[in-house]
N, C-alpha and C positions, 0 to 999 in steps of 0.2 A: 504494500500500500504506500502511497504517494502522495505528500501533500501535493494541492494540483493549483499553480500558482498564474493559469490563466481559467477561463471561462471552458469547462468540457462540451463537445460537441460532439453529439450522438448521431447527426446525421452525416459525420466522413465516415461510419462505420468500419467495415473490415478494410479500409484502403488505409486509413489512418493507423495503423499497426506498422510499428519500426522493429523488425524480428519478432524474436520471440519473446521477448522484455518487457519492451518498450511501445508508447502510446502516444502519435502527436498532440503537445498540447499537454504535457501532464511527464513524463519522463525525460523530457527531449529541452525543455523551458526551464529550467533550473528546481523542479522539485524534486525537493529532497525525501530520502525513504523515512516513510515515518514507522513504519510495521513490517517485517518478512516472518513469515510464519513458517514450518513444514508439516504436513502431514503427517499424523501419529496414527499410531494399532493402534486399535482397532472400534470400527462402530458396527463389528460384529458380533455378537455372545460367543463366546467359545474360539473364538477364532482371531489369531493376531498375527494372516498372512496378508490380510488385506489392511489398506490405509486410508479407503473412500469408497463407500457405497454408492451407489448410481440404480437408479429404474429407469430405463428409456422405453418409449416407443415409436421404433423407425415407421410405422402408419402417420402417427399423428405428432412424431415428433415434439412429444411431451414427454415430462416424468420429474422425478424430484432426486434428490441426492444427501446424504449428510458425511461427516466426516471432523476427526478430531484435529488442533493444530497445535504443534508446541512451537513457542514465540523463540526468534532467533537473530535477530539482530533488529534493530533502528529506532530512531529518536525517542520512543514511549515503550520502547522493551519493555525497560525496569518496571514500566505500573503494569504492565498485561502479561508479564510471565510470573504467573500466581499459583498453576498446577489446581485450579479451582474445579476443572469441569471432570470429570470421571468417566469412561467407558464403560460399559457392562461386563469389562473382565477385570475392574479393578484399577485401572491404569489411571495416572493421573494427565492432564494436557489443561494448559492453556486455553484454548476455546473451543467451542464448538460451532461447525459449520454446519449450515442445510440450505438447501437451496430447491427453487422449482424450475421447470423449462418449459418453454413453449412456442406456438407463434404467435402469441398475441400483435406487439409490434416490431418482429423482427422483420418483417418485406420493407415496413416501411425506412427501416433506419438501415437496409439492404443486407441484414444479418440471417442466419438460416436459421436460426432461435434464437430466443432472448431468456433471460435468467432472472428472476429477482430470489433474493435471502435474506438470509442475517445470521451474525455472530454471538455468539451470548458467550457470556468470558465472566471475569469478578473483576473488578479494579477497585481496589479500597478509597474511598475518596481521604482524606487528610482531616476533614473534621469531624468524619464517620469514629476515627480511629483515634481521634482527639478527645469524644464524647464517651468513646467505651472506655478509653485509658480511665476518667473522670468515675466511670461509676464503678469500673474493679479500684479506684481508689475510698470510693464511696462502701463499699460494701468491705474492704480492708479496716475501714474506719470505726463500721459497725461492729464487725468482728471483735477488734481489739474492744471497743465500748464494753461491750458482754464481758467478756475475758477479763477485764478489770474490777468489776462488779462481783 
């Protein structure tokens, strides 16, 4: 992921791709990487040969997908590599992805699918973790109170 330090334009579509990387307008403009992730085992039960699940269908060229990510380099690492999200075999990772496909408006923006998701991750906010410090000091205080008595 990339801060993207012009305006994105979804109507250059697949011509706007510079390899395999890069995106004009967004890698190419001086954005800088804010997030790289990698694929982790497994978002299958029992099994940790696979690293992303996929449902397609070459009819209707739909389907949905999910998969775990562990954080690996760039500018917000340090707050999104938490080990927060869990697989079904126990494994810890960083985030969880899922995603769905389709054609809704992939003709229009000249793609052969389009995609929407999201990421669900932990990132402790700072006053989150300000407030809890506050009341395990609160409840240390009770503690001792008793104890004294």
């Amino acid at each position: 992921m990339y801060y993207n330090t012009v305006d994105y334009n979804a109507s250059q579509g697949p011509a706007a791709r510079l390899g395999l990387m890069g995106y004009n307008g967004i890698t190419n403009t001086g954005g800088a990487l804010a997030l790289s992730a990698n694929f982790g085992v497994s978002p299958i039960a029992g099994d940790n040969d696979y690293t992303y699940f996929s449902n397609y269908n070459n009819q209707t060229l739909s389907g949905n997908s999910q998969g775990f990510l562990d954080v690996v380099a760039g500018d917000l690492a340090d707050e999104f590599n938490t080990n927060g999200q869990f697989d079904l075999n126990g494994n810890a990772h960083d985030l969880f992805l899922k995603a769905t496909f389709g054609r809704t408006l992939a003709a229009q923006y000249g793609w052969t699918v389009d995609a929407t998701g999201d990421v669900q991750g932990a990132v402790p906010e700072p006053g989150s973790l300000a407030l809890l410090g506050l009341g395990f000091a609160g409840l240390a205080g009770l503690r001792r109170r008793k104890a004294a008595k």
